[in-house]
C-alpha positions in Angstrom: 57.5 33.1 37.5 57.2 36.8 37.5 57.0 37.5 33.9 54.2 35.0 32.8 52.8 37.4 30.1 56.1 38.2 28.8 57.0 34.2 28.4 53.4 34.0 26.8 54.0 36.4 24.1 57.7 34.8 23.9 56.2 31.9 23.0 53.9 32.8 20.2 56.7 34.4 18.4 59.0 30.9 19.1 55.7 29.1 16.8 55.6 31.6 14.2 59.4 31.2 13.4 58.0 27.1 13.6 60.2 26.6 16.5 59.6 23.9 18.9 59.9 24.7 22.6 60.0 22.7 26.5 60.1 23.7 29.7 62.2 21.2 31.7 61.5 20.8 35.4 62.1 17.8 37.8 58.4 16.7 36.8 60.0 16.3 32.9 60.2 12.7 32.2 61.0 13.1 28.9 61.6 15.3 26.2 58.7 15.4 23.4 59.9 13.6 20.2 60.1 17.2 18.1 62.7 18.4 20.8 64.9 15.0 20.6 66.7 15.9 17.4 68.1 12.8 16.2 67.1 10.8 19.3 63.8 10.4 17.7 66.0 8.4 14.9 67.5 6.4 17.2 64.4 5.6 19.7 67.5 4.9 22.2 65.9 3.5 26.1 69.1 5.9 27.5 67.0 7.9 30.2 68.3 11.7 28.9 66.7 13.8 31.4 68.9 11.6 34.1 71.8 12.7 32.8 70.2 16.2 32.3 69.8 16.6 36.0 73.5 14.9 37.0 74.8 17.7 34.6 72.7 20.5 35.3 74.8 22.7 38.0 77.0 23.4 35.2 75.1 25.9 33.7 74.9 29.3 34.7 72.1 31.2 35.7 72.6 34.1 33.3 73.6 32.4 30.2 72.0 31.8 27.0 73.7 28.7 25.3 73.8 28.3 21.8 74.5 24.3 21.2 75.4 23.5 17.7 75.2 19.9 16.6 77.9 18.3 14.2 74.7 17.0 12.5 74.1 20.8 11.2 71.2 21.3 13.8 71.1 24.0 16.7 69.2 24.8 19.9 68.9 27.8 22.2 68.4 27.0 25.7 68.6 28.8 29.3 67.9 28.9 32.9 65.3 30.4 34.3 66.1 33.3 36.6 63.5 33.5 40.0 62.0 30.2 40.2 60.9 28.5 43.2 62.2 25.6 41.1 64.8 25.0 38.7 63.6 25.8 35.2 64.9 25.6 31.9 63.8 26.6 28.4 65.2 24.6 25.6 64.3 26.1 22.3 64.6 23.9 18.4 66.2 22.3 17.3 66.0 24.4 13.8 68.7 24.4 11.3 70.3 27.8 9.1 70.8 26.3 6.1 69.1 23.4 3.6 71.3 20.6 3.5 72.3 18.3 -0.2 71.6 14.9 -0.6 75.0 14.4 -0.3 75.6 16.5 2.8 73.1 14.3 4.6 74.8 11.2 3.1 77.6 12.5 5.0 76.0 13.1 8.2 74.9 9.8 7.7 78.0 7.6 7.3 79.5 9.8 10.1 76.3 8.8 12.8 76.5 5.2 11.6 73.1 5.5 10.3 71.8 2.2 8.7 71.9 2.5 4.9 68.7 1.0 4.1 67.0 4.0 6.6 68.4 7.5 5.0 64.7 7.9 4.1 63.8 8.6 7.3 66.9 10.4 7.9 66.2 12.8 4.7 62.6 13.2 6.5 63.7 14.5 9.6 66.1 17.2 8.0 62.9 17.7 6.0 60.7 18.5 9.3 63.1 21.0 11.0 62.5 24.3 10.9 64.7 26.2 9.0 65.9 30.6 10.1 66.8 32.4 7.4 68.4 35.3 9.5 69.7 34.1 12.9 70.0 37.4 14.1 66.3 38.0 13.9 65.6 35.3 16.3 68.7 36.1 18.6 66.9 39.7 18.8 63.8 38.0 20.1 65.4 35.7 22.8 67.5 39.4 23.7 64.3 41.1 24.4 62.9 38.2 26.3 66.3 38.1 28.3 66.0 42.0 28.9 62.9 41.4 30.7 64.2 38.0 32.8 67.4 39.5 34.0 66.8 43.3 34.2 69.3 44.3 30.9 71.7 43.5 28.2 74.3 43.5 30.3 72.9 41.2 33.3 73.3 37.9 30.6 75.2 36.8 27.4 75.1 34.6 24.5 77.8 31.6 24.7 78.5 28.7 21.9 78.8 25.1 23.0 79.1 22.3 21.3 76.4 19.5 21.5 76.1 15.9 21.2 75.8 15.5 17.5 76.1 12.2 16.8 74.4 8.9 17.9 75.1 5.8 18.1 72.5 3.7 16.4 73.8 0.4 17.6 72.8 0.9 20.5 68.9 1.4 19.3 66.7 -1.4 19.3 66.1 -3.6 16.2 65.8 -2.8 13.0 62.4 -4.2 12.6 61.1 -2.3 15.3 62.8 0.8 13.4 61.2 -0.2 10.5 57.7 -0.9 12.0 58.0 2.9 13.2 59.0 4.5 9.7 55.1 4.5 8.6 54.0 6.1 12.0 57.2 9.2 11.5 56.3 9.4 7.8 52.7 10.1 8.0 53.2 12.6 10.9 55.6 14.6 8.7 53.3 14.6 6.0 50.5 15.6 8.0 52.2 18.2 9.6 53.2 19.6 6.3 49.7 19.5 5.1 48.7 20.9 7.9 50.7 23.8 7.3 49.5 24.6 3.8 46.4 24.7 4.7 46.8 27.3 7.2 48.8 28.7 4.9 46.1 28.6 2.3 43.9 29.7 5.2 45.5 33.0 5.7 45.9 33.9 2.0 42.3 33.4 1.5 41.4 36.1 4.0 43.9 38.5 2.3 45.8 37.9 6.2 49.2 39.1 4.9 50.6 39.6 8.4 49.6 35.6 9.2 50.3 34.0 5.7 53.9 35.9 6.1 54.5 34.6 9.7 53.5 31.1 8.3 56.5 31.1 6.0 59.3 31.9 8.5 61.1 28.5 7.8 58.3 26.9 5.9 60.0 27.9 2.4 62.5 25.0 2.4 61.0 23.1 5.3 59.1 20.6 3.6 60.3 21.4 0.0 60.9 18.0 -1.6 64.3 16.7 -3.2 63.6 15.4 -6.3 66.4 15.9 -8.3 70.3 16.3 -7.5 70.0 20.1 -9.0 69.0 21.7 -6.0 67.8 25.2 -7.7 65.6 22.6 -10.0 64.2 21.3 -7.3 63.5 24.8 -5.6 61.5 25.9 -8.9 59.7 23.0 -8.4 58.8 23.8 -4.7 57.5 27.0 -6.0 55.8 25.9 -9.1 53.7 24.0 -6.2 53.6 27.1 -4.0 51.8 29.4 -6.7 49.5 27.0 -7.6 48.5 26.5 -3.5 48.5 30.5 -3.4 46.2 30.5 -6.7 44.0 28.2 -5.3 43.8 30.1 -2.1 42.6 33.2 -3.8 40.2 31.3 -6.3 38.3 30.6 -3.0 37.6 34.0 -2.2 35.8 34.7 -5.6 38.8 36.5 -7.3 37.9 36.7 -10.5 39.9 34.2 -13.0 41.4 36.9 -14.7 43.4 38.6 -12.0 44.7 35.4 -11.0 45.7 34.0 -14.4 47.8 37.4 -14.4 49.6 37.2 -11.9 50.4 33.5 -11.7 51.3 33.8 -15.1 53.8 36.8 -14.0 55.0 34.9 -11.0 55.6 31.1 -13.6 58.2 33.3 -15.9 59.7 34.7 -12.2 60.3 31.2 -11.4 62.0 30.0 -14.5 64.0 33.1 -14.3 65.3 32.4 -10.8 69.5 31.9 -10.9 70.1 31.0 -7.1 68.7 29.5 -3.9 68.6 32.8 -2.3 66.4 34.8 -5.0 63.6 31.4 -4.2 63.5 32.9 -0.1 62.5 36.4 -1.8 60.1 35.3 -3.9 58.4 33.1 -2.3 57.5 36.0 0.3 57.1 38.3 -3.0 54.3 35.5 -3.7 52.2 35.7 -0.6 52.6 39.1 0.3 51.3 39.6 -3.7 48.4 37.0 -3.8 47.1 38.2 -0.4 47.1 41.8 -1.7 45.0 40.5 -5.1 42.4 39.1 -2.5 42.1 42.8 -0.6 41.8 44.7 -3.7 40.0 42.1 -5.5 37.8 39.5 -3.4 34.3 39.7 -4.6 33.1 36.8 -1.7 30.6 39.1 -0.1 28.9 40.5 -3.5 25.9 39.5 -5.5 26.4 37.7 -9.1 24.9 41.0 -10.8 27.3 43.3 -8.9 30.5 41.2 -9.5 30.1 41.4 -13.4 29.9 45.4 -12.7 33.5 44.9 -10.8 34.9 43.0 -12.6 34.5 45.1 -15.7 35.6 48.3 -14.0 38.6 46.2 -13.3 39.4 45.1 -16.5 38.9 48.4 -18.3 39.1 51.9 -16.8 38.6 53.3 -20.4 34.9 52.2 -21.3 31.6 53.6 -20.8 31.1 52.4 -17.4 28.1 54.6 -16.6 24.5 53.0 -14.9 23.0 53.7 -18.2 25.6 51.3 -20.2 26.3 48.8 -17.4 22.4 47.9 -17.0 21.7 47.4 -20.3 24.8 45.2 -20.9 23.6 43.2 -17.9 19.9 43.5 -18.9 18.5 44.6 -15.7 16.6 47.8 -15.1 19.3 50.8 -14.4 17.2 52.1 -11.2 17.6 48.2 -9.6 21.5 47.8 -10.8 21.6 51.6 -8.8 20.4 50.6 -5.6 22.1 47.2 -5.4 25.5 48.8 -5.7 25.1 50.6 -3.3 23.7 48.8 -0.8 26.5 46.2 -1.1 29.3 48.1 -2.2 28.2 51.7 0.4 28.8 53.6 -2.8 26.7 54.6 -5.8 28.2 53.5 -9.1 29.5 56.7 -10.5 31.6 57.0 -7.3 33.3 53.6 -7.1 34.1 54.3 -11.0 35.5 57.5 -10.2 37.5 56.4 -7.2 38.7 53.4 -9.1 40.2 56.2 -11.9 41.6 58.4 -9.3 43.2 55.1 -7.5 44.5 54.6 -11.1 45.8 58.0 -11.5 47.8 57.9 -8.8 49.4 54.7 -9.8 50.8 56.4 -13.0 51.9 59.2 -11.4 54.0 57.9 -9.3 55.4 55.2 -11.3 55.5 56.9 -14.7 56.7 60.1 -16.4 53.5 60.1 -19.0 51.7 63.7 -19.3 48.8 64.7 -17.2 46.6 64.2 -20.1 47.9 61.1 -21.3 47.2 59.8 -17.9 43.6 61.0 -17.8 42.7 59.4 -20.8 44.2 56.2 -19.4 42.0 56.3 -17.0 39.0 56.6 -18.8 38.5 60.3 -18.3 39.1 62.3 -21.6 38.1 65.6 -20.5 41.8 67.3 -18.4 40.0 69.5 -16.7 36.8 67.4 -15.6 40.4 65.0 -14.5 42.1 67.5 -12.0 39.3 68.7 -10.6 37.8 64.9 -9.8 42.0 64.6 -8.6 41.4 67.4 -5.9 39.0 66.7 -4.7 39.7 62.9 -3.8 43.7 63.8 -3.1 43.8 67.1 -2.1 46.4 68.7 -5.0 46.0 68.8 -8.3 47.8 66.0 -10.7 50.7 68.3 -11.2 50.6 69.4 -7.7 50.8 65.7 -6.7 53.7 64.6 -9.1 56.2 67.8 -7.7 55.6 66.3 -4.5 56.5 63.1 -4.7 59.8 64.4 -6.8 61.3 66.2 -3.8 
């Protein structure tokens, strides 16, 4: 194909929405297991890429199809324009919204899915992907048609109806079904472990842009049903999520107190919670939020000596944080303290404190109405004057120069 590249970088966005992907050619002999959709369930011998090919004229060359399952699943899928070959892309299946015990239960009864195996049924909804905003991934697959077929106007979305239901009679025994339960369970689980961890990964290395990607349709993916009150059971899922996220952080030398604060903040968030919807926005609030704490706040690469001197210019603006003070709190020689400051943090003491102040300053300035002084004195810098001019010089205005422009 003539747009390689473009079907490369296609396909690393498909993975970071979670989504599961084949190219089918005459070579396919079958369809990998994430891409069956309930035939996994079923583990039916019918040869499907057969009957692919007997029905394969019938779609059109510039055509992205939308199939939607009765079972509450959907895939994208389209030909491939300019092959030597025919070529198609099949894209999920992923679903748009979490399902309740009981609508599975339905799905259930209407598939003629064995009673005694809606544990492996729940487990599959479990595994697929779930899109928050359709249109976000329909955007995507646009700009990847743009590319294939020259414009907007060269192809179009249409809606078909899939097969959604199968019939399990047909499968082979139920021992054999039940001899394969172990093998599905365990790759679900470690593919949700798998996940966290990556997730945890990215969150320790203050990666926002990666731990953010991780969660487009992780939130509910593998969140666990364990009661019938479904916002109960998304609490839960994110009572587990901040303590991963806290975890996360802990490993890159955060100091205890930061993280107790705003775990703390995010706990009382998560009782507060009134609907499903508000557990999608702060979940993200919650990643975005931990891997800012380990940007401003990671002390990984610094000596013992020099994270007790940052972590008390954290915790309190307003002492005496000069070398003098700090050494013989520590009881080390000032002139030591001096130079090994600045050799890890680049800085001498006096101007990380003072940049820390003005960073502060310019928090309260643009989040509060308090008075110029009142502010400097927050900050740990009495003196007004001593205050603006230390502001100028790092911001370019003074204070009040500063707060009339961010009023306009």
């Amino acid at each position: 194909m003539t747009y390689g590249a473009e079907f490369e970088f296609f396909k690393k966005l498909l993975e970071n929405f979670h989504l599961t992907y084949t190219v089918i050619t005459r070579e396919t002999e079958q369809l990998p297991e994430s891409s069956l959709g309930l035939y996994r369930l079923g583990r039916q011998k019918e040869d499907c890429m057969s009957r692919f090919w007997q029905e394969a004229d019938r779609y059109e060359d510039n055509v992205v199809y939308r199939i939607s399952s009765s079972c509450m699943y959907r895939y994208l899928f389209f030909r491939f324009p300019e092959t030597e070959e025919e070529e198609f892309l099949l894209i999920g299946p992923y679903m748009l919204t979490e399902l309740s015990r009981e609508m599975i239960l339905d799905i259930a009864e209407q598939i003629s899915f064995p009673q005694d195996q809606y544990r492996r049924l729940e487990q599959f909804y479990m595994g697929l992907p779930r899109i928050i905003d359709e249109s976000v991934l329909l955007s995507i697959v646009n700009a990847f048609g743009e590319r294939i077929w020259g414009s907007m106007d060269d192809f179009w979305l249409q809606d078909m109806e899939g097969m959604g239901s199968v019939d399990f009679k047909t499968a082979d025994g139920r021992n054999d079904r039940m001899a394969e339960e172990p093998q599905q369970m365990m790759k679900i689980m470690e593919e949700r472990y798998d996940e966290e961890n990556r997730l945890i990964q990215a969150v320790a290395k203050g990666q926002s842009h990666r731990a953010e990607a991780f969660m487009n349709g992780f939130a509910l993916q593998w969140m666990e049903r364990r009661t019938p009150d479904r916002l109960r059971n998304a609490k839960n899922y994110l009572i587990i999520l901040n303590t991963l996220l806290r975890k996360a952080v802990e490993s890159a030398d955060v100091h205890p107190i930061h993280i107790d604060e705003l775990s703390s903040g995010f706990a009382r968030k998560i009782e507060q919670l009134t609907s499903e919807k508000g557990m999608i926005l702060l979940s993200r609030e919650m990643v975005r939020k931990y891997c800012l704490l380990v940007t401003n706040h990671s002390m990984k690469d610094y000596s013992l000596l020099v994270r007790k001197v940052l972590t008390r210019i954290d915790l309190d603006l307003t002492a005496d944080l000069s070398l003098k003070v700090q050494a013989a709190e520590l009881g080390v020689n000032a002139s030591y303290l001096s130079n090994l400051f600045r050799k890890e943090t680049g800085k001498t003491l006096t101007e990380y404190v003072n940049g820390k102040r003005i960073e502060q300053a310019v928090f309260l300035l643009n989040s509060t109405r308090l008075q110029i002084q009142t502010i400097a004195q927050r900050c740990g810098i009495p003196d007004v004057n001593y205050f603006t001019r230390l502001f100028k010089a790092a911001v370019g205005k003074t204070p009040k120069e500063y707060r009339n422009s961010i009023s306009i």
